[in-house]
C-alpha positions in Angstrom: 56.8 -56.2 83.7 59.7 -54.0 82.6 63.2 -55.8 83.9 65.3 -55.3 86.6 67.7 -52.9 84.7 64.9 -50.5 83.7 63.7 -50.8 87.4 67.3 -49.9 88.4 67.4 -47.0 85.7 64.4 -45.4 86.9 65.7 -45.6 90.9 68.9 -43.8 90.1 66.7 -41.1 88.3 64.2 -40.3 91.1 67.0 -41.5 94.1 70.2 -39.0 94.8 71.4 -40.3 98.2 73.6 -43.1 98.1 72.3 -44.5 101.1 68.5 -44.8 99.8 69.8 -46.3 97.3 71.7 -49.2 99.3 68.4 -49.5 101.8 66.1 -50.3 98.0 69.1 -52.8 97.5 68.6 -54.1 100.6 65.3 -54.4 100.6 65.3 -55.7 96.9 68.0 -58.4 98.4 66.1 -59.2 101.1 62.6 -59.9 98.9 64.4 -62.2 96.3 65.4 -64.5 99.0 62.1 -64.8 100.8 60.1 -65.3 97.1 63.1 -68.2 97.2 62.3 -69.5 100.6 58.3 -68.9 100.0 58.6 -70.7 95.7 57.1 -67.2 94.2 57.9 -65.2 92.1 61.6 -64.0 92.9 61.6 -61.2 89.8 58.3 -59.4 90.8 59.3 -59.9 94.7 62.8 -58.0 94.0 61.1 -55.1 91.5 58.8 -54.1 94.6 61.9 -54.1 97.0 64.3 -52.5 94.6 60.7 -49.8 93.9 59.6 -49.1 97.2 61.3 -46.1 97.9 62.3 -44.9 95.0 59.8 -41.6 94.8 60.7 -40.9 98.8 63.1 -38.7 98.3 61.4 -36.6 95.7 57.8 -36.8 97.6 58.5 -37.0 101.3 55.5 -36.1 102.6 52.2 -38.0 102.8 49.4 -36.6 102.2 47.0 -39.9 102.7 43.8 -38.3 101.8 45.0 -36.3 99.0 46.9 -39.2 97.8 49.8 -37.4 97.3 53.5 -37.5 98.2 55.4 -41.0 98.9 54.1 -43.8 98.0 51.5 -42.1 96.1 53.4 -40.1 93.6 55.3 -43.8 93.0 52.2 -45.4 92.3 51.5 -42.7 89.2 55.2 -43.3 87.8 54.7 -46.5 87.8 51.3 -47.2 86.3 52.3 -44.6 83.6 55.9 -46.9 83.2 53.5 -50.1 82.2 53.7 -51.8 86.3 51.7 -54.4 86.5 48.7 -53.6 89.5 50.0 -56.4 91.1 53.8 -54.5 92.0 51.9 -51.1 92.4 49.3 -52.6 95.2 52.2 -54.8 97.3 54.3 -51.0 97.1 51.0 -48.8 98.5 51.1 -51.7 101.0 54.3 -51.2 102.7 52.7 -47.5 103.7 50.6 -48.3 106.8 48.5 -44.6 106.3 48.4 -45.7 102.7 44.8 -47.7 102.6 46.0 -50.4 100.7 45.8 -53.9 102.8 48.6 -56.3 102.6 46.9 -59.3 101.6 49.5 -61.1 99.4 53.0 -62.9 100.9 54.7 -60.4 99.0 52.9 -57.0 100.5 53.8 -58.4 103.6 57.3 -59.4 103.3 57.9 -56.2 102.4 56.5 -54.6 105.2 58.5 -57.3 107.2 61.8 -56.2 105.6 61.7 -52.8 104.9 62.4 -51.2 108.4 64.2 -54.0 109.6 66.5 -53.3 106.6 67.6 -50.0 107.6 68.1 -51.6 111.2 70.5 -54.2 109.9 72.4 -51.6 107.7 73.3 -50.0 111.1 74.5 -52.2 113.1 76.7 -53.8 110.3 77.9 -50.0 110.2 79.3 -50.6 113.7 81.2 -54.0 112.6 84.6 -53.7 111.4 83.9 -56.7 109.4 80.5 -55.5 108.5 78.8 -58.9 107.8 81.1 -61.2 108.7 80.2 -61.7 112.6 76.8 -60.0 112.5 74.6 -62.2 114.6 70.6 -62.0 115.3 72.1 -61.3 118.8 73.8 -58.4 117.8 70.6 -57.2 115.9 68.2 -58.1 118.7 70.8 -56.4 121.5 70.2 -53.1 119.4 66.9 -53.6 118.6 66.4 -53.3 122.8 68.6 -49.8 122.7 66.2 -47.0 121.7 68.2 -44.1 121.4 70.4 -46.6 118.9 68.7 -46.0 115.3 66.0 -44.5 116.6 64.1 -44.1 113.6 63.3 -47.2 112.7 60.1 -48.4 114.2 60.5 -50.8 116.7 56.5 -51.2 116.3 56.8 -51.8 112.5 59.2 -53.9 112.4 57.4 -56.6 115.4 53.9 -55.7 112.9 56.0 -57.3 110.1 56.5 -59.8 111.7 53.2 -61.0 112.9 51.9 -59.9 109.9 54.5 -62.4 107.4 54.1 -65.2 109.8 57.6 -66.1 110.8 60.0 -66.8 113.8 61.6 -63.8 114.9 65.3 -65.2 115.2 65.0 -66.5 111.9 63.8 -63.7 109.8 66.4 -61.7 111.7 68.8 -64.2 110.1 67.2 -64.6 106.5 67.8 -60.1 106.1 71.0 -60.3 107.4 71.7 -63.5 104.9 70.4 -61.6 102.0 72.4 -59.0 102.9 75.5 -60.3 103.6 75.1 -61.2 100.1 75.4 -58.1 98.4 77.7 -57.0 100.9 79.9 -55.3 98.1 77.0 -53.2 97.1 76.4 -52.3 100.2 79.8 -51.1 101.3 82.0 -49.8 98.4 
């Protein structure tokens, strides 16, 4: 598998907007520490986080049964880049019209983390302190306000999960964790 810094090469090529940039950080932050919590693979788990996105912004719409736009376009970049199937299939996964079932831990953490992600992101936009007094209260208070970040799915996010397994309050806690880590990424 090519490393992280050709992974991080080829998002800044395909991904203008700064904040697309800091959700695939996010997401790749929030991957590394559930393959730490779970004992897998923490480099492959952070590739398909940091990768998920990265053709969305070139290919935004879907076309599921031409296989075309996001994460279909993706999926050809990075089979021609050398990707192992394995990063490719847990990607394709994180697109519900995509097909591709999420049958690994990974494929499904990243479904898990992706939306609820962006959520975090903005409600630590609303913190003077970002981070620092964050709760799973404060995320699950907004999470009940629909008009707040109203494009995240509520839906997807409940989906994940289900789908990953895990207690609500805590998976709350392990994204905002992971993200609290990179907090100077995130923010600067």
């Amino acid at each position: 598998m090519p490393p992280r810094e050709e992974a991080l090469k080829l998002l800044n090529e395909y991904v203008a907007s700064e904040s697309l940039r800091k959700h695939c950080l996010s997401v790749e932050a929030a991957m590394r520490a559930y393959a730490r919590k779970f004992g897998e693979d923490e480099e492959l788990w952070g590739i398909c986080g940091l990768l998920h996105d990265f053709d969305y912004e070139k290919y935004p719409k879907p076309d599921a049964v031409a296989k075309t736009g996001h994460p279909f376009e993706g999926e050809k970049i990075l089979r021609e880049k050398g990707y192992p199937e394995e990063v490719i299939k847990i990607i394709l996964g994180h697109a519900t019209y995509s097909g591709v079932s999420r049958d690994s831990n990974a494929a499904k953490c990243l479904f898990a983390v992706d939306e609820l992600c962006g959520f975090v992101m903005a409600v630590a936009y609303l913190k003077p302190d970002r981070f620092a007094s964050l709760t799973v209260q404060s995320v699950e208070k907004r999470l009940k306000e629909k008009k707040f970040a109203a494009k995240v799915s509520r839906e997807d996010i409940e989906q994940g999960i289900v789908e990953l397994g895990v207690e609500r309050a805590a998976h709350i806690q392990t994204v905002i964790t992971a993200m609290a880590g990179i907090a100077d990424k995130l923010f600067s």
